[in-house]
N, C-alpha and C positions, 0 to 999 in steps of 0.2 A: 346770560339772564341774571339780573338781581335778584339775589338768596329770599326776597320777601315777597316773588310772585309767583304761583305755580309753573313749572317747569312741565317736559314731559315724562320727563324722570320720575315726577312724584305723583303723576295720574292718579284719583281713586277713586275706585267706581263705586261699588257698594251694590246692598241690596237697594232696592226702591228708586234706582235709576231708570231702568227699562220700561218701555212706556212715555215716558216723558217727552215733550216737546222740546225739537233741538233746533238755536238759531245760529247760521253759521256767517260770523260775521269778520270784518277787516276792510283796511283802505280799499277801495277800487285798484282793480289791475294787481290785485293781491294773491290771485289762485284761487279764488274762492266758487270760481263754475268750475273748475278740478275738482277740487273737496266736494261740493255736491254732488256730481257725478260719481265721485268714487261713494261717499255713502248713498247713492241711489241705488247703487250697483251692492248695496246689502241685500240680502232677502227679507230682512224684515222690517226696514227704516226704507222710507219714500220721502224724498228732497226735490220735489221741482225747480224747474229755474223760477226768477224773479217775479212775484207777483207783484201787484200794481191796488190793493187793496185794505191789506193789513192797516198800514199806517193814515191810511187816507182813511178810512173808517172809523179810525179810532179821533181823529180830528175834526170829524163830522157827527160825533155821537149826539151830542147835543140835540140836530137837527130830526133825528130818527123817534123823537116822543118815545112814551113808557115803552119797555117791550117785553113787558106783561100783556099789554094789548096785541093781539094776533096782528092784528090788522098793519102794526105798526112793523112786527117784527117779517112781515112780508116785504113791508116798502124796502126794510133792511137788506131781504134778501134779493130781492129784485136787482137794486140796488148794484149789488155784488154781482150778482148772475146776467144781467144782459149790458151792463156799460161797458164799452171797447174798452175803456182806459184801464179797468181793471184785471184786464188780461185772463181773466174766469176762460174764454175759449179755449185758451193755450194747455188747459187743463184734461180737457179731455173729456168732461163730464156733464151727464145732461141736465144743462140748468134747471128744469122744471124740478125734476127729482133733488136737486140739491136743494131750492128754494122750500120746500115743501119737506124737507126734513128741517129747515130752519125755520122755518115757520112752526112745528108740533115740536121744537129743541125745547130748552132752558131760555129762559127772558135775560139773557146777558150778551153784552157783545162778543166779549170771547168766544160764550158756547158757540154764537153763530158764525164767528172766523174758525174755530177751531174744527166744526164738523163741515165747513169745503175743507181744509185739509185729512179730514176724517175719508171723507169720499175718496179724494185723490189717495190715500194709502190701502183703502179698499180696492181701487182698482184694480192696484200690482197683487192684493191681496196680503197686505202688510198691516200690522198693528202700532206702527210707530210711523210719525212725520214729523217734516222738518221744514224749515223756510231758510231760502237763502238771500240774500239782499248786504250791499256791503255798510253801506248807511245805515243798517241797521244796529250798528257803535253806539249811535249818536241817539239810539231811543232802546235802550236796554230797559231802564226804568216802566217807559209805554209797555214792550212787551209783556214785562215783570207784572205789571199791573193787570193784564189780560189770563196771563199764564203763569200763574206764581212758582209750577213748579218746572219751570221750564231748563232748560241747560244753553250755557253758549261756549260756540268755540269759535276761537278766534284764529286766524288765519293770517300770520305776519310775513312780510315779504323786505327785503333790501326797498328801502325808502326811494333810491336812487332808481331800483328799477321802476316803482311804481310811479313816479314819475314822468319816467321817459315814456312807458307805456302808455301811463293818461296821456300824454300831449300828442298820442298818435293817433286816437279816437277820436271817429269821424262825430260819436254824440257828444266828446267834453267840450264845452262851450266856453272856457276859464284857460287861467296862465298858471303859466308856471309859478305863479305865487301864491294862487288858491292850492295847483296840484301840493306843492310844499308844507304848505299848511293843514291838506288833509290826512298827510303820513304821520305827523306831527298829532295831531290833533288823536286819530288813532291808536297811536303806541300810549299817549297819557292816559286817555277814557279804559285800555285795557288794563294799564296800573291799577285805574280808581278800583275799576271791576273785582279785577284779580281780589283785590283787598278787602271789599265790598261784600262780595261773593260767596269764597271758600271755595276748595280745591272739588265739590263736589256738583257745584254748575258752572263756574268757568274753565276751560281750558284754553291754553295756550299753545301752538306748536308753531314752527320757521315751514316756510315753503322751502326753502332750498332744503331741507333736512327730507319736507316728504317727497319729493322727488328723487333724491338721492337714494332714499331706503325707503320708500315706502312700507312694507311689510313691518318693520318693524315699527315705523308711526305709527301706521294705521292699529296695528296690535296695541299701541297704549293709548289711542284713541278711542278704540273698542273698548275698553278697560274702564276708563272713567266713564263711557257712556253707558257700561252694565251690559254690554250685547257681549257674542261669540266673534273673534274676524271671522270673515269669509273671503278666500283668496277671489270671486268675484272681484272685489274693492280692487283689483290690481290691474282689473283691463277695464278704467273706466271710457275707452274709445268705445268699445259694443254699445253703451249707453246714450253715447254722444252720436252714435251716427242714427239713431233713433229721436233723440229728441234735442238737439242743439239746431237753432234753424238756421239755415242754409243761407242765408240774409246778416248774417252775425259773424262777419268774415274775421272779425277779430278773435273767435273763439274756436276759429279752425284748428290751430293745434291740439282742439282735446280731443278731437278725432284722430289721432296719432296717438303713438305706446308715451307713456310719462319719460320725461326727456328731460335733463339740466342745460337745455341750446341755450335758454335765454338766462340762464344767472351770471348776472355783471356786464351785461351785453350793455348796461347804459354808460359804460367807456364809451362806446363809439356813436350813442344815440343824441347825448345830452351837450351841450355848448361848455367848455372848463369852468366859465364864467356859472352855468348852471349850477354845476356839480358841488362847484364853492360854496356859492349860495343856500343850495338845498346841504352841504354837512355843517354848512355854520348854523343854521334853522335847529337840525336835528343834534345838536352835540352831542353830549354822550352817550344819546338814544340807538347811535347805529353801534357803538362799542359794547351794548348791553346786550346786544344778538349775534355779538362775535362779526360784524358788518368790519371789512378794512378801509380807513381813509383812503382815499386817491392820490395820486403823484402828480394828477394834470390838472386839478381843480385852480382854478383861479380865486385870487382873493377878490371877495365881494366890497364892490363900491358903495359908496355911500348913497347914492341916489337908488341902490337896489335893498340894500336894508330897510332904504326905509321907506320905498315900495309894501317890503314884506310886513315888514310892522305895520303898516296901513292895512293891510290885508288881513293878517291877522285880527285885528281889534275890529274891524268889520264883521268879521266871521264870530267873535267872541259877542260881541254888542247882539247877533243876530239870534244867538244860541240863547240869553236871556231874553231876549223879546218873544222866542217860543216858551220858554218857560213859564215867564209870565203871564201866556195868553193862556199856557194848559192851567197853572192854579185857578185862575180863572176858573176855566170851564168847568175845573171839578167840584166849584161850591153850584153846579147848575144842573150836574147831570142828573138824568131822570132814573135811571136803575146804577146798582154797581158793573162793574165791568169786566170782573173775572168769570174764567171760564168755570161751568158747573158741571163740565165733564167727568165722568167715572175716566180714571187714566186707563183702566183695564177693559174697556170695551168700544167696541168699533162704532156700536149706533146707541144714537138717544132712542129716552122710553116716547114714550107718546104723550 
């Protein structure tokens, strides 16, 4: 790792951590349904899989009118609680009763994303929650702005595997120039962060590091997050076979004990001509994580470079034109945005 981003060596937790909103983010095909599993498997942190809301609400605010008006901050909660797309069922919880605490909440959107996750940590009976989502990199800022004091951790994996893995999935619908791009894309946003940040809401750790020792990761991950471990965090299969569903055949192995099968397995996954390609992209990005060159990589042609450089400035051009649709919307929104949650309590007043 370069000496100017935190390590996991240098974790710090502190007091006024605990409590806090944790978002666990990294390229797709990164570990990142591990890492949630293993801190769901705290007793006192609750991490569902992937919801389908956060960020789609947060780009729909606009549309939601004041929500100081009750009326409005129903349509809000409705919204959340009965659309398939938002995956609210997967949760577990009775939408009436979660609309209807969003409804007598805070008039902000945060408060009303943060108390469904407020519910979802009361279930288990937990005072802490967490969202996990890998795209979630690419809007640190969104969430910063909902949840100012929120913590992330990031979750890095061999670029090469992540890779191979995307282009085995039956939902990635892109090339090997987009999957290249998004490791890529990744490892820098976690720099900015790192930098951004400070050692007391970002961290950083390697997947191959916590499957190798977990215990010990997880120990300075507990650390900087202000919690106790719990050797629970070590059998995140119990959890998986309860709530990973069974339709998600790519997430079978967390039903299984924590295992290093698959580190460097995209030797045998990936085309040489790939593997080129994807270390020419990442230069010294894979060297900064202790990642070794390949022996069988082909040198990348020039008709694929500049594929990728296509790709690339597609993907960059794309990233501004959200941007600039969010400044936008923020000279229009109708309430602020952050949550007005007490960090030390489970339910809003009335």
């Amino acid at each position: 790792m370069s000496p100017g981003r935190m390590s996991p060596g240098r974790a710090a937790g502190g007091d006024g951590t605990s409590g806090r909103p944790l978002f666990v983010i990294g390229c797709p095909r990164s570990g990142t349904t591990l890492l949630q599993l293993m801190l769901h498997s705290h007793p006192r942190i609750a991490v569902p899989a992937e919801t389908r809301f956060v960020l789609q609400a947060y780009l729909s605010r606009c549309e939601f009118g004041d929500l100081t008006d009750r009326d409005n901050r129903r349509v809000l909660a409705e919204w959340i609680t009965t659309r398939k797309e938002t995956k609210f069922h997967d949760l577990g919880l009775d939408a009436d009763e979660v609309a209807a605490e969003i409804v007598e909440g805070p008039p902000t959107l945060g408060s009303a994303v943060g108390l469904v996750f407020r519910a979802y940590a009361r279930r288990f009976g937990r005072p802490r929650w967490g969202d996990k989502r890998p795209s979630y990199f690419r809007h640190a800022g969104t969430l910063l702005r909902m949840f100012p004091d929120a913590q992330f951790v990031h979750l890095v994996r061999d670029g090469r595997d992540c890779v191979a893995s995307l282009l085995e999935m039956p939902w990635y619908k892109q090339d090997v120039y987009h999957a290249i791009c998004a490791w890529r894309e990744s490892i820098d946003t976690g720099h900015r962060l790192a930098a951004r940040l400070g050692p007391d809401t970002y961290y950083e750790l390697q997947y191959e590091r916590l499957v190798a020792d977990p215990a010990d990761e997880l120990i300075r991950l507990c650390t900087f997050l202000g919690e106790d471990f719990d050797p629970a965090m070590l059998q995140p299969q119990d959890i998986a076979e309860k709530t990973v569903p069974k339709q998600k055949r790519w997430h079978d192995r967390t039903r299984s004990a924590i295992s290093q099968g698959r580190i460097g397995s995209w030797a045998q996954r990936l085309e040489p001509w790939e593997i080129g390609l994807a270390e020419n992209a990442f230069g010294d990005r894979l060297g900064e994580y202790g990642y070794e060159p390949s022996e069988i990589a082909a040198r990348p042609s020039p008709r694929h470079l500049a594929r990728l450089a296509r790709t690339g400035a597609h993907r960059r051009a794309s990233v501004r034109k959200a941007d600039l649709k969010d400044r936008w919307q923020r000279r229009y929104e109708p309430n602020p945005v952050a949550s007005l949650l007490a960090a030390d309590s489970y339910k809003t007043s009335s």
